[in-house]
Steps between C-alpha positions, in 0.01 A plus 500: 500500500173634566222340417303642206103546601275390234223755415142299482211611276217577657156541418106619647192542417343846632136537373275303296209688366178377301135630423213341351698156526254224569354479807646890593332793303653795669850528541712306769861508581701206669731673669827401631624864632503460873355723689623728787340281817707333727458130417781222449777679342707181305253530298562796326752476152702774384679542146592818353436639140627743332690631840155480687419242738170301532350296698276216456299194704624180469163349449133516561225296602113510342243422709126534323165225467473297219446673162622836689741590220825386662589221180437798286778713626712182421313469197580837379855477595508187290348626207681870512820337479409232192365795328826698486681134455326457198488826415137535370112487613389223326419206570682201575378179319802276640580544871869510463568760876233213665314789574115459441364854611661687192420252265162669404511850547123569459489333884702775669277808501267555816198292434215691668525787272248582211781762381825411356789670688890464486703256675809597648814410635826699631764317689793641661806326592897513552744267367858578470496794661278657282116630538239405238136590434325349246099534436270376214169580486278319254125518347412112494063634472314326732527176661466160259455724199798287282482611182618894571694771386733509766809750559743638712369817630815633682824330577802698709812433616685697795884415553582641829231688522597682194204434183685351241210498276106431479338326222113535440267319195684713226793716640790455683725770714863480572628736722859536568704240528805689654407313844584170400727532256712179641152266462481652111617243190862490458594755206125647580420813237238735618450596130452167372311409809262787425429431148431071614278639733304742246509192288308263792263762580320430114552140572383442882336255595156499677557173667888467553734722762786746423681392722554151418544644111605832385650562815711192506611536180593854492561683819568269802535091452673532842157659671315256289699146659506607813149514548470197328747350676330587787160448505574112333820438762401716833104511468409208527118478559329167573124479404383177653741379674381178567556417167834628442827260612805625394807225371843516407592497157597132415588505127528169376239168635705292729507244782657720659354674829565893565521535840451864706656419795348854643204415426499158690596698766239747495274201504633325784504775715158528414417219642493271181743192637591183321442589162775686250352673200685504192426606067523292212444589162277231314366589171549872492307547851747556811279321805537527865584161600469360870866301529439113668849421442775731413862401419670856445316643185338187412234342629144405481196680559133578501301769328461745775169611417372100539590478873608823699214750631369851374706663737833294465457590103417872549823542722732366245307652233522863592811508685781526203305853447571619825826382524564603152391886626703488787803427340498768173282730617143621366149514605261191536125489503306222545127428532401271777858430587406324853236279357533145611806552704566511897488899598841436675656440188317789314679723834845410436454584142380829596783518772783450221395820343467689796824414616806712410699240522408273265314735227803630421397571120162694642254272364133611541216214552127621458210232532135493571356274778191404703690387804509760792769378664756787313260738650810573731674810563817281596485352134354800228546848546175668516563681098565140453191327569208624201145427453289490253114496504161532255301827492181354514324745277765569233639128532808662473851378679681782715808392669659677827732412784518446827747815598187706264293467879633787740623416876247718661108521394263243537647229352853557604804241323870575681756224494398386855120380375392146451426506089391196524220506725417839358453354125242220643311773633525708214634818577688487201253415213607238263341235676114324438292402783384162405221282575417213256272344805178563348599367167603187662187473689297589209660220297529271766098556611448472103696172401256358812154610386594392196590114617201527727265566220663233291435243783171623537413436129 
């Protein structure tokens, strides 16, 4: 009998688009369309859509100084996706997606800017073989003005690259829905439909989407889930990372110790010997426990936090979300991903989802960094590798990539050139020339006058 070949659901993300967002007040795309150069080539994913294929990266690196603007391309991934969660542009009072950065929306517009301008969003992404586009654009006035008369300015969906319909402050447009007639609601009327939809154009909201709404409810719940369902299950953004540490779900307090066998063996192979970790649940709080003696699933241990280092904790901490990606499938994005642990570890992570072989469920990982060491054509693709830098006049963010240089010119990038050395000596922007010697002296010379003249008094 032959063997029956299961068919996997794939997913990834092509574009992510914002403007006055932050730190960024022109528009920036973070792109994950490779480009036509001849670079690593397991890099490159391919899913179709709608009987066309595509191709996407399977990550991307940011390099950028401090305060660049390379957290706010997290940060705006963050907060697009808790807006459509949530369905609205309000405010959050209780933080209940532990995501801080769309909690108060009068924060997000481009701070130097005596004029109030939209912020935007578009996203475009395939999951389950088919091709979505969504963008909102929003009026939020200028930055820290709370108390405003906010509303969505435009808001469109594309299904395949077909429009199924665009929403603005008080109308909304259906066009034909002949093209996805299999996503419509089961028993859908086009009548009817019409005549809800006539109905929620007198009633729409300023401050809360159609799509999440009207739409839901009467043309496409199916649309409506799956990019739910997506952007909660296969988006999974990570805004300060060192804070986050994912554990299993243990329902019930017990004595008990949950043991991830996979994980213990991530973490001796890392290097971490002698010590098993385990999770307990003790008064509603699962904890990360260091095991000192271990008798199957019971045993006794420490709180992990009390004895094992920064690193150890940010290993076990972060790793259940890359395995977790690996094995279903999505897109990951982390800020400061390597921080506090050894850059070997931080390469075999990158490896994994650069090798066919294991990501086997194309998962993408994107994370920002300070460390040059990934400056390596044998690790990141050039389109892979992005920068982002301040305008000094505008103050403005503007983000590009490495594959944006051409191989001939003065500053020449082909696969064969040391990044690395090329980014110290800035050839590629996105890096500050630093100095802090003279405030050092300055202090130093100062704290020394100043003991002198107290001696002398």
């Amino acid at each position: 009998m032959a063997t029956k070949q299961r068919k996997w659901v794939y997913t990834m993300l092509l574009n992510f688009r914002i403007k006055n967002f932050k730190s960024f007040k022109d528009e920036a795309i973070f792109s994950l369309n490779p480009e036509r150069i001849q670079d690593i080539p397991y890099s490159i994913l391919k899913e179709t859509a709608n009987n066309k294929e595509y191709k996407g990266l399977s990550g991307a690196v940011i390099y950028g100084p401090n305060a660049a603007g390379k957290t706010s391309i997290i940060n705006a991934m963050s907060c697009f996706k808790q807006i459509i969660l949530r369905g609205n542009i309000n405010n959050v009072e209780d933080n209940r997606f532990d995501d801080y950065v769309s909690q108060s929306m009068e924060l997000i517009p481009f701070f130097f800017d005596d004029e109030s301008h939209p912020v935007e969003f578009e996203i475009e992404f395939i999951d389950n073989n088919t091709k979505y586009d969504y963008e909102l654009i929003i009026d939020l006035g200028k930055f820290g003005i709370e108390k405003y008369d906010r509303k969505i300015i435009s808001e469109k969906l594309m299904v395949n690259d077909y429009e199924i319909f665009k929403r603005t402050t008080t109308d909304v447009e259906v066009n034909n829905l002949s093209k996805i007639q299999n996503l419509l609601l089961e028993n859908f009327n086009s009548s009817l439909a019409q005549k809800n939809i006539e109905i929620a154009k007198v009633n729409l909201s300023k401050t809360i989407l159609f799509l999440t709404t009207d739409f839901n409810s009467f043309i496409s719940k199916k649309i409506c889930t799956d990019i739910l369902s997506w952007l909660k299950e296969k988006f999974i953004v990570i805004n300060r990372s060192n804070y986050h540490n994912l554990r299993p779900n243990i329902q019930n307090d017990t004595s008990t110790l949950f043991i991830d066998e996979t994980l213990n063996s991530i973490a001796k192979e890392a290097g971490i010997v002698g010590t098993d970790f385990g999770y307990i649940r003790d008064n509603g709080k699962t904890n990360l426990v260091s095991i000192i003696k271990r008798d199957g699933n019971k045993g006794t241990g420490i709180d992990a936090e009390r004895i094992e280092s920064v690193g150890t904790l940010r290993l076990i901490g972060i790793m259940p979300y890359i395995l977790n990606v690996l094995t279903v499938g999505g897109t990951l994005v982390m800020d400061e991903l390597d921080s506090s642990l050894h850059p070997m570890i931080v390469m075999n992570i990158i490896s994994a989802f650069h090798n066919d072989e294991i990501n086997l469920k194309k998962a993408q990982l994107i994370f920002n960094t300070h460390n040059p060491i990934f400056l390596n054509s044998q690790i990141f693709r050039r389109d892979e590798i992005k920068f982002v830098e301040k305008e000094k006049e505008t103050k403005s963010s503007i983000l590009y990539s490495l594959s944006d240089f051409k191989t001939n010119g003065n500053t020449p990038v082909r696969n064969t050139t040391d990044y690395m050395r090329n980014y110290f000596i800035n050839r590629y922007g996105a890096i500050e020339n630093i100095d802090f010697s003279d405030i050092f002296k300055e202090i130093v010379e100062g704290s020394i006058k100043n003991e002198e003249k107290k001696q002398s008094n």
